[in-house]
C-alpha positions as CSV (number, residue, x, y, z in Angstrom):
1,X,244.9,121.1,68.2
2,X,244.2,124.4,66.7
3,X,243.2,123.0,63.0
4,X,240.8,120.5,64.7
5,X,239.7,123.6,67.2
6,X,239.0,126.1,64.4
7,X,236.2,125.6,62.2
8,X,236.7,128.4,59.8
9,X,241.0,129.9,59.6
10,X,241.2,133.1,58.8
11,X,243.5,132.2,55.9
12,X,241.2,130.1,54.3
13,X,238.1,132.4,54.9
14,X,240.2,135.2,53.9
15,X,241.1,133.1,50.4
16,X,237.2,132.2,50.2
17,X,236.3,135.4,50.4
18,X,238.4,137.0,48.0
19,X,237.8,134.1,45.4
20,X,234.1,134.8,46.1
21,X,234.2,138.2,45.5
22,X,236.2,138.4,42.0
23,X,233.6,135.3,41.2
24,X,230.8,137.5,42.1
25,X,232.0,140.4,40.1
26,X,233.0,138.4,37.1
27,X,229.2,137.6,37.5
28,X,228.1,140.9,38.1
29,X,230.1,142.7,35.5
30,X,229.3,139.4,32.9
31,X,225.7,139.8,33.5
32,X,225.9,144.2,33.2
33,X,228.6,143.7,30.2
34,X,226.5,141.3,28.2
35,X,223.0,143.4,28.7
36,X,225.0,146.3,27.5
37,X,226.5,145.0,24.4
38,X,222.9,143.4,23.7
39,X,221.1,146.9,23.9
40,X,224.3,148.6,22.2
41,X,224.2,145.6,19.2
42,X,220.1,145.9,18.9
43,X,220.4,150.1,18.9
44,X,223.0,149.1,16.1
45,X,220.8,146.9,14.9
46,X,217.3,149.5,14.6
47,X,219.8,152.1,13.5
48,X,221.2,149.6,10.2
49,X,217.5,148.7,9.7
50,X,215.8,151.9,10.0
51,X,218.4,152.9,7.0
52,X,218.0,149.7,4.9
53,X,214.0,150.8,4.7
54,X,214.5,154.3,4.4
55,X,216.3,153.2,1.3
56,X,214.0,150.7,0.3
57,X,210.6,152.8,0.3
58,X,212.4,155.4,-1.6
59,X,212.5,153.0,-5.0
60,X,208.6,151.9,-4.3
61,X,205.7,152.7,-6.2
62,X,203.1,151.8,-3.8
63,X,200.1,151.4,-6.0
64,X,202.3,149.2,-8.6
65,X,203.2,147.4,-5.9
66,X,199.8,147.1,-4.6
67,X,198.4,145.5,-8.1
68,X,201.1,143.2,-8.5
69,X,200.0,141.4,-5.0
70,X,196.6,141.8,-6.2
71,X,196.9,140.6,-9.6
72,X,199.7,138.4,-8.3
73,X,201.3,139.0,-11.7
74,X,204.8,141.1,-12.2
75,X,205.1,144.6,-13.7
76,X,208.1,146.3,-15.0
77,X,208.7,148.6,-12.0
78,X,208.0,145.3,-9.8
79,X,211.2,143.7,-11.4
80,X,212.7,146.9,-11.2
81,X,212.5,147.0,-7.5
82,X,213.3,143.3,-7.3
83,X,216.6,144.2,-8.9
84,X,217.1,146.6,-6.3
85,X,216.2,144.9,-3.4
86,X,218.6,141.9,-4.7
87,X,221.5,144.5,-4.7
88,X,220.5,146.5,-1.1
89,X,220.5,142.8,-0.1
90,X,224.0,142.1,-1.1
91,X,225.2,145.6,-0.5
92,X,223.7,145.4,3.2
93,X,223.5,142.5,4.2
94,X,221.0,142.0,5.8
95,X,219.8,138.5,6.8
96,X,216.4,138.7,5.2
97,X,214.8,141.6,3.3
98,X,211.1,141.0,1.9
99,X,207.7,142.4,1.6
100,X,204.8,140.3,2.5
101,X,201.4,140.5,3.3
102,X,199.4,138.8,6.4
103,X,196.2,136.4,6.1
104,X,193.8,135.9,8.4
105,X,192.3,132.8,6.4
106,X,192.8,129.1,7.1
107,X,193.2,129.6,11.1
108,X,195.2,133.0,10.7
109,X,198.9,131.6,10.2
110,X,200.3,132.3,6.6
111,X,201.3,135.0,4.8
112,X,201.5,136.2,1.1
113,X,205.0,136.5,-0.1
114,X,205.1,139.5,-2.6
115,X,208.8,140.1,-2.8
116,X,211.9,138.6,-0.9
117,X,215.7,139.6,-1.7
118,X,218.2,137.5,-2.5
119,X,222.0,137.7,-3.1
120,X,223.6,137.3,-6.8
121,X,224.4,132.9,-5.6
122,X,221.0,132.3,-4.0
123,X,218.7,134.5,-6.8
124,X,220.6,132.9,-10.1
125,X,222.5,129.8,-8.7
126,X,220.6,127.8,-5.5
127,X,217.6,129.0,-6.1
128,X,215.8,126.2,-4.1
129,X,213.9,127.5,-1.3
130,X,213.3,131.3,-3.1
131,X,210.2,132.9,-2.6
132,X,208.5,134.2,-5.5
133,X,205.1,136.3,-5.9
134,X,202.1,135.0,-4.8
135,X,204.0,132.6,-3.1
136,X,201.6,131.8,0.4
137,X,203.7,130.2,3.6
138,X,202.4,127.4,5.4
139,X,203.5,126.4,9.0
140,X,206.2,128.4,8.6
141,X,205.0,130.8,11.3
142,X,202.9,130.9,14.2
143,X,199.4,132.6,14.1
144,X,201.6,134.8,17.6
145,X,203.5,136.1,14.6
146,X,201.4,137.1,12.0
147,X,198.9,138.6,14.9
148,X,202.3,140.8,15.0
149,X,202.5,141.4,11.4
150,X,198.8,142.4,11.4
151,X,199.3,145.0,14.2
152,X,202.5,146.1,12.3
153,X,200.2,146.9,9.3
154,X,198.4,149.6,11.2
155,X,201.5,151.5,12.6
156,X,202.1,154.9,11.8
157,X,206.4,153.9,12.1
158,X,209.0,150.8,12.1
159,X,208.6,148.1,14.5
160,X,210.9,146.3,15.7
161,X,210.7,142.5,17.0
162,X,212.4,139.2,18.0
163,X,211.5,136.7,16.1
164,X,212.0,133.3,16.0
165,X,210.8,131.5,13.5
166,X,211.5,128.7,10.7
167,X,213.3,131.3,9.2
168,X,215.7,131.5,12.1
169,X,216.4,133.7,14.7
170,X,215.5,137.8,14.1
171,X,215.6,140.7,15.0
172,X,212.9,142.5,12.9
173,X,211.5,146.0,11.5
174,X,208.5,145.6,9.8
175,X,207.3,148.7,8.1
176,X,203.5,149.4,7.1
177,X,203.1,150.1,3.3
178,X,200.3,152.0,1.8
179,X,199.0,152.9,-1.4
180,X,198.1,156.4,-2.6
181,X,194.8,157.0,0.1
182,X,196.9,155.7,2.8
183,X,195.0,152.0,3.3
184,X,197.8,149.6,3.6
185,X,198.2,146.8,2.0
186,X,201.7,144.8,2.6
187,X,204.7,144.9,5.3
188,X,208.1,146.0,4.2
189,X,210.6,143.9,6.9
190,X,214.0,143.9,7.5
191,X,215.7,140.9,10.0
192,X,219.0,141.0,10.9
193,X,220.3,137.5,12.3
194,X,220.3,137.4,16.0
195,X,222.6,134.2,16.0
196,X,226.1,135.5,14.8
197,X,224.9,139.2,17.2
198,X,224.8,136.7,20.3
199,X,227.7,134.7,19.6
200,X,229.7,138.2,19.2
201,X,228.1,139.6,22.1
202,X,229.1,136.7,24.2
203,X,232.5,136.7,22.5
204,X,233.3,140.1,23.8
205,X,231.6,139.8,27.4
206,X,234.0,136.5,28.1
207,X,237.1,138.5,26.7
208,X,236.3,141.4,28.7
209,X,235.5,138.9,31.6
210,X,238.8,136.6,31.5
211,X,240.6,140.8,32.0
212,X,238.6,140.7,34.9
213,X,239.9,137.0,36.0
214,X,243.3,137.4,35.2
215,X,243.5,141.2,37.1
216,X,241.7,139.2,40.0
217,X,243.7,136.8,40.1
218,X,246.7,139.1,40.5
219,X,244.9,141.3,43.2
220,X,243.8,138.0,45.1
221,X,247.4,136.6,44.9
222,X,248.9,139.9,46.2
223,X,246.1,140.3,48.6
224,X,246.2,137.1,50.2
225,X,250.8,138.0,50.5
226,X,249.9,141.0,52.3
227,X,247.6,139.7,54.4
228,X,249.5,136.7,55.7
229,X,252.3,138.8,56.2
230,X,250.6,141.5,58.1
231,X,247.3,139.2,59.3
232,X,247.0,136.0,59.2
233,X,249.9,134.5,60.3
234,X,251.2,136.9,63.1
235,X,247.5,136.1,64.6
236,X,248.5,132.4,64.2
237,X,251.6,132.6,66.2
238,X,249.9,134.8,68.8
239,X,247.1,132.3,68.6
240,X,250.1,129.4,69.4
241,X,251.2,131.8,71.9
242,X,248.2,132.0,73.9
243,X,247.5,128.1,73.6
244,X,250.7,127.2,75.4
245,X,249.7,129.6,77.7
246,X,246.5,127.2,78.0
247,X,248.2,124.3,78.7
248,X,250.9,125.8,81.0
249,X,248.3,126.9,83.0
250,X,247.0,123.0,83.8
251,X,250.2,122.3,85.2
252,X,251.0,124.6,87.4
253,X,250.0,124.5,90.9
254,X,250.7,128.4,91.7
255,X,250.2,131.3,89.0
256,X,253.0,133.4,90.0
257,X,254.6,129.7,87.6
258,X,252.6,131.3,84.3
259,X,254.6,133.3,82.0
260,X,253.1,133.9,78.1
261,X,255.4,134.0,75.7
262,X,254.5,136.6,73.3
263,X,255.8,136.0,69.7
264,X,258.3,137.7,67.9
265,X,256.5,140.1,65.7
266,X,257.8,143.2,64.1
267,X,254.5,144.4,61.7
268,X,253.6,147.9,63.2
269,X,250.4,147.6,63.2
270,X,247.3,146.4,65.6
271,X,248.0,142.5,65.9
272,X,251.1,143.5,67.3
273,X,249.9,146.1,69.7
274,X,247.3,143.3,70.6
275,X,250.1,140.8,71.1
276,X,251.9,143.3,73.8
277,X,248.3,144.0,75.3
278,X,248.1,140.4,75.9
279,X,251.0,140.1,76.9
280,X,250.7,142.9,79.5
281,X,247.0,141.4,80.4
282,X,248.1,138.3,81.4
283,X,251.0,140.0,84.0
284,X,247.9,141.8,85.1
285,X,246.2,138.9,85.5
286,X,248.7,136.6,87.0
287,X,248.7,139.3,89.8
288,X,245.8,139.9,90.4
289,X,244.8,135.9,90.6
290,X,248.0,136.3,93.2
291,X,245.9,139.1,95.3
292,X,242.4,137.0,95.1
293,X,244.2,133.7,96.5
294,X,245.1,135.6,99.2
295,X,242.1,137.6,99.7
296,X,240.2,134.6,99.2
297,X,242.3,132.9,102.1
298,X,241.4,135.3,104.3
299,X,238.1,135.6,103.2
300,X,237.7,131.7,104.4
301,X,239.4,131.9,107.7
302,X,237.0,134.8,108.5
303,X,233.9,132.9,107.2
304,X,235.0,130.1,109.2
305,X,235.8,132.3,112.3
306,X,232.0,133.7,111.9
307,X,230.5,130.6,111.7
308,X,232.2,128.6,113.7
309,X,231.1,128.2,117.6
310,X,235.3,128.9,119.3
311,X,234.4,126.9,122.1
312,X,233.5,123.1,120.4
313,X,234.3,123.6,116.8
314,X,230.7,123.3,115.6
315,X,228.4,125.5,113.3
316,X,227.7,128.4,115.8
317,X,223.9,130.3,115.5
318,X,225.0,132.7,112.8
319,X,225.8,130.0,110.5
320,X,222.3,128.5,111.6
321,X,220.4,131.6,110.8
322,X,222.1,131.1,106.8
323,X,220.8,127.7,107.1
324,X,217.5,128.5,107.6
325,X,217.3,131.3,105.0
326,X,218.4,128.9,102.3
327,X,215.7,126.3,103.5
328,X,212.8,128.8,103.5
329,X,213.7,129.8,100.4
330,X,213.4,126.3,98.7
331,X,210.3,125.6,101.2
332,X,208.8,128.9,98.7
333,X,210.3,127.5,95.8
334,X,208.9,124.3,96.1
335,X,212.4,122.5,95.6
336,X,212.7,121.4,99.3
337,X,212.4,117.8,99.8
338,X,212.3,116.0,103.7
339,X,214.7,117.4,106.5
340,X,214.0,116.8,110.0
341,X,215.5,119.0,113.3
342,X,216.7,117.6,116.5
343,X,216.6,120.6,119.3
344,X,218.8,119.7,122.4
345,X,219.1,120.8,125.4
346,X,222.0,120.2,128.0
347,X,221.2,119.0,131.3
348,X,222.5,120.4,135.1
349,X,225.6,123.2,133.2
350,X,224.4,125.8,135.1
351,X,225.2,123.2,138.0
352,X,228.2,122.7,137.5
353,X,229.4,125.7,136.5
354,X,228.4,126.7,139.8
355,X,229.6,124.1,141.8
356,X,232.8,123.3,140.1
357,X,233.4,126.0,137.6
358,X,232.6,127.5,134.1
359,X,236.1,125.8,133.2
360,X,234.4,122.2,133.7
361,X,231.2,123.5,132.8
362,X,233.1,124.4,128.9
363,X,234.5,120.4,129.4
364,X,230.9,119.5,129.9
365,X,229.5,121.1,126.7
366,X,233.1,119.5,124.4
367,X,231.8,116.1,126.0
368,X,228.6,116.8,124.7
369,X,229.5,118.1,121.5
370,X,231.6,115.0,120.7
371,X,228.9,112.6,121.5
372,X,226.5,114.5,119.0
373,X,229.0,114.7,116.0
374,X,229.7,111.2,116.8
375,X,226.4,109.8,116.5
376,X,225.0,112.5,113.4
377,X,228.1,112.3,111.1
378,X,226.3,113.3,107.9
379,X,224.2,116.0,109.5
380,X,225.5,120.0,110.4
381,X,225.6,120.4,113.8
382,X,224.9,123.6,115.6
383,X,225.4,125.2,119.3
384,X,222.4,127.9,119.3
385,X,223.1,128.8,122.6
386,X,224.9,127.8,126.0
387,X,223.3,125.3,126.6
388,X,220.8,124.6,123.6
389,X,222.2,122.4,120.0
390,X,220.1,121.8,117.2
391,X,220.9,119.0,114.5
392,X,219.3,120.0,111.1
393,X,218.8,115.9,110.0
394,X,219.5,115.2,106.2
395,X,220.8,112.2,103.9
396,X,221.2,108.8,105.6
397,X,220.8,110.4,109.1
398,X,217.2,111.3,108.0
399,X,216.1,108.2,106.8
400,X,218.3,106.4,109.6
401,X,217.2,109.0,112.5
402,X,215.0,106.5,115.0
403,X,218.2,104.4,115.1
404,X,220.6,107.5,115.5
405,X,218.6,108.8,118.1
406,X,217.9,105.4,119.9
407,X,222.3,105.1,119.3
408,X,223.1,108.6,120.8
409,X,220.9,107.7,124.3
410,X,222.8,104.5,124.4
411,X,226.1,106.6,124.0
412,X,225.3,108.6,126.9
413,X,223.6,106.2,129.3
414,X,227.1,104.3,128.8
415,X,228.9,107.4,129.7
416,X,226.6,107.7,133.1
417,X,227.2,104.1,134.0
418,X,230.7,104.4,133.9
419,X,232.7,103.9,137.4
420,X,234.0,106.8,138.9
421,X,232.5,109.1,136.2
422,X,233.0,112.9,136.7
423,X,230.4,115.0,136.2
424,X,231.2,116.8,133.4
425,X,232.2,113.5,131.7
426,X,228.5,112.1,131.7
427,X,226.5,114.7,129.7
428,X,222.6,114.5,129.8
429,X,220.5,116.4,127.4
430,X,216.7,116.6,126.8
431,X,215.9,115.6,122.8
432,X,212.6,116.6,120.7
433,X,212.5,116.0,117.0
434,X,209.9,117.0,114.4
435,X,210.1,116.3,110.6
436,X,209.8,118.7,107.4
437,X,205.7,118.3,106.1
438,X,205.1,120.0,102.8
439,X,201.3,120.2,103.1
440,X,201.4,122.2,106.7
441,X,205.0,123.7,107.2
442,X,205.4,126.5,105.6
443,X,209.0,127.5,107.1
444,X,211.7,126.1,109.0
445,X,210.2,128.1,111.9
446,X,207.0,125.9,112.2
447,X,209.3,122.5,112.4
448,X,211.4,123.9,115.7
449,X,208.4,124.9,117.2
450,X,207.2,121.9,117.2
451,X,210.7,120.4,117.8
452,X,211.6,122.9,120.8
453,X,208.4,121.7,122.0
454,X,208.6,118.0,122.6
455,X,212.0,119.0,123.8
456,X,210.3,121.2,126.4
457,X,208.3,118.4,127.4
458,X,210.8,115.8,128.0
459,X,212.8,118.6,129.9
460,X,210.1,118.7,132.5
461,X,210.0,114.6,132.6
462,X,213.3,114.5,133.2
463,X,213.0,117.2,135.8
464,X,210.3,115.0,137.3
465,X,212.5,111.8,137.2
466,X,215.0,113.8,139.4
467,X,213.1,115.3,141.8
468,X,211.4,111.1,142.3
């Protein structure tokens, strides 16, 4: 009953959560971790660069250097430097270390090789694929890259790019050259290859991550002990607790019969201190349901008492006065649909209380009384006055009052013609009825008007039918 109840257990949301939140710190600490080895590697990286060139443009004469892309033809100090940059290239290491030149002819995407490094196997044993002197590129790079190269020319210092290229995947420094009045004329770079930096960069942010895992995974597992021991499942057996509680309460038939059984917990802390205020609450509660019953009992008989007419059992005018409000207020709500009121009047009581006594004059109304609850069974009943009943005419007795009404003369002419009838045993009463009209009645007050006023009117026919 409780696992199909409960959407979400606190266990499981507890587990949830705490799996969710090492899995959103791995992420969080994987995604600061690997940005920080990245910008610690590239620092690294300018810093290994920066040197390699520092180096380099120490061994260069710039105006040799200058004629031999011209002339496109080598010089000694050309093979010279050569030499060097083939040993800085295997002393460094460095991916690629060359000096080139950028064209803007034939659509602005190749560029002059003047010099590239090589190490001792690639210069004097695989030399497929060097780059010699005069050497031009083809669709080897983009014109986005040598754009680059061209605004590289004109800077005063190293600048540093990612590249990626035919040649494979870079970080680059590319360093301006200039000849002896300051014009330059070639591009010293130095690329260092992103591909090994990223798979060490990811190699340390998953070992540093799987740390991360494996002291999660020991904080979640001592976590989710604590918590069960101290949480989660003392809040289940309180929650067992207060279910049984639940069902013994749609058995019993008095609550002084419901007892909770609070369970057994001995944690210290506020699940238990809620279990005994629970516990305590529902003692509270038990009594004071005990105390309402009985108020409540009272209460009734009073209401009863108040509304009831001692003398015939029937709604008395107090209760007939409440009715009245709670028509008029669904007359102004608009919610009131047809109701219709009998007003009655008892004939010759003040007769007969005079003549024979108020006790037979009280037998005289009770006749009375019965004959109208008789006859208007699903209709309240009310005694107004002495002498004076109204009948407030709803469900079947409204749709079915010409019959009722033609029924309840019947019922007392029969009583009349009986032999030897008393006269408090043949009741007479003068009847006017009016019906409920939304488009003129605005209260209940305007239907008894008109009600009390046929009733006046037969009053004085039957008056008349005496005196004849």
């Amino acid at each position: 009953m409780a696992n199909e109840r409960i959407q979400r257990p606190l266990k499981r949301s507890v587990k949830i959560g705490c799996i969710s939140f090492v899995l959103v710190l791995c992420l969080c600490l994987g995604v600061s971790i690997y940005f920080s080895y990245r910008e610690f590697f590239f620092e690294q990286s300018e810093v290994h660069i920066r040197n390699i060139i520092t180096y380099v443009i120490g061994h260069i004469d710039n105006d040799d250097l200058k004629h031999c892309a011209d002339t496109k033809a080598e010089s000694e100090k050309y093979k010279e430097l050569l030499a060097f940059m083939d040993d800085v290239k295997e002393d460094f290491n460095p991916q690629y270390l060359y000096i080139i030149k950028p064209l803007k002819e034939d659509g602005g995407n190749h560029v002059l090789i003047i010099m590239s490094a090589e190490n001792n196997y690639d210069r004097y044993e695989n030399t497929e694929g060097n780059l010699y002197l005069g050497d031009i590129t083809e669709d080897e790079y983009t014109k986005e890259e040598v754009d680059e190269y061209h605004k590289a020319m004109s800077a005063k210092d190293i600048v540093f790019m990612e590249s990626r290229s035919y040649w494979g995947h870079s970080y680059c420094g590319l360093y301006a050259l200039r000849d002896s009045l300051g014009a330059p004329y070639a591009i010293l770079g130095v690329d260092i290859d992103l591909t090994q930096m990223y798979r060490d960069i990811l190699y340390k942010t998953l070992n540093v991550l799987l740390i991360i895992i494996v002291i999660g995974a020991v904080f979640i597992y001592v976590f989710l002990v604590w918590t069960s021991r101290n949480i989660t499942d003392p809040i289940e057996l309180l929650e067992k607790s207060a279910i049984r509680y639940i069902e013994q309460s749609r058995c019993v038939s008095s609550p002084d019969q419901l007892d909770f059984e609070k369970p057994n917990l001995d944690i210290k802390n506020e699940v238990e201190s809620l279990s005994n205020t629970i516990g305590q609450m529902t003692v509270n509660i038990k009594n004071y349901m005990l105390q309402l019953i009985s108020a409540e009992k009272e209460t009734a008989h009073m209401k009863y008492l108040a509304n009831t007419d001692s003398l015939t059992g029937v709604k008395n005018k107090f209760a007939y006065n409440e009715r009245v409000e709670d028509i008029n207020e669904k007359i102004a709500s608009g919610s009131m649909d047809d109701f219709g009121i009998i007003m009655m009047d008892l004939n010759l009581l003040k007769k007969i209380n005079d003549t024979y006594g108020h006790e037979y004059g009280d037998m005289l109304i009770k006749n009375f009384c019965g004959v109208v609850c008789d006859v208007f069974v699903h209709s309240p009943v009310y005694r107004i006055g002495g002498d004076e009943f109204v009948v407030i005419l709803q469900k079947t007795d409204l749709a079915n009052a010409d019959k009722l009404l033609s029924n309840f003369e019947e019922n007392l002419s029969r009583r009349s013609a009986r032999e030897d009838v008393k006269p408090w045993e043949a009741p007479s009463a003068a009847v006017g009825v009016a019906y409920f009209n939304k488009n003129t009645d605005s209260n209940v007050e305007d239907v008894f008007r008109r009600a009390d006023g046929a009733m006046y009117k037969r009053k004085v026919e039957m008056r008349a039918e005496r005196t004849d």
